[in-house]
C-alpha positions in Angstrom: 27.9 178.8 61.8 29.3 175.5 59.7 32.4 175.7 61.8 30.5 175.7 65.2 28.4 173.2 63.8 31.6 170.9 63.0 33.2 171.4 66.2 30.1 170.4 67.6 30.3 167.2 66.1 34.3 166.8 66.6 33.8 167.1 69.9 30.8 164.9 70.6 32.2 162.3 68.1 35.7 162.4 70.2 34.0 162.0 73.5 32.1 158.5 72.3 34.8 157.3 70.8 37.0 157.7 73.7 33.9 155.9 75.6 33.6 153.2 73.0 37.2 152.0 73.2 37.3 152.3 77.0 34.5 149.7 76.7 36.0 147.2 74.8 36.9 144.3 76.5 40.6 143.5 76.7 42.3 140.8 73.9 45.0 139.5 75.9 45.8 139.4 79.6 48.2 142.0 80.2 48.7 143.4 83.6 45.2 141.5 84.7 46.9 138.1 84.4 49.3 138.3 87.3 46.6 138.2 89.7 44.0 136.3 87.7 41.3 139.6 87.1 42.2 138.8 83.3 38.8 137.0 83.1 36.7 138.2 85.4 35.2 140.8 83.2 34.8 139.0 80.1 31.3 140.0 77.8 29.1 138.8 75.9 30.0 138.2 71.6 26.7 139.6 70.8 27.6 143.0 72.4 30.6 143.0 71.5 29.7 142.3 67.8 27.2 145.6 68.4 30.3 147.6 70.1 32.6 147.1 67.3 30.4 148.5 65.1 29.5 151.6 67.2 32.8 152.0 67.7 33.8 151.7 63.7 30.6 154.4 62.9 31.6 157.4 65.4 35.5 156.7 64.2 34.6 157.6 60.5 31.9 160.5 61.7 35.2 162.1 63.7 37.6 161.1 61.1 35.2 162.5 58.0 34.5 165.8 60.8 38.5 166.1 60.9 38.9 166.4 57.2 36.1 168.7 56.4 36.9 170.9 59.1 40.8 170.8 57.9 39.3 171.3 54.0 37.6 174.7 55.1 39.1 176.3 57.7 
């Protein structure tokens, strides 16, 4: 039952970070600046203060899921 329990959680944990970091705006211009979309998207600071943070809290719940379920099983 643990183990389903932590798979649960791996799994949920690896599908929001996967959405977290997709949502991240880009640093640096990349591909985007040859035709000028580098800026075009840009966001807010205050979000992206609140998205760093999300993003940092479901890393160590899937990193802390990893290493228990590697510990018992």
């Amino acid at each position: 039952m643990l183990k389903i329990l932590l798979l649960i959680i791996e799994f949920i944990s690896a599908i929001l970070l996967i959405g977290a970091v997709l949502l991240h705006s880009p640093k640096g211009t990349g591909l985007g600046g040859v035709g000028g979309q580098a800026h075009m998207f840009s966001s807010n600071g205050g979000m992206e203060a609140g998205l760093n943070r999300f993003t940092t809290i479901v890393a160590a719940v899937f990193l802390v899921s990893a290493v228990i379920l590697s510990l018992l099983f």
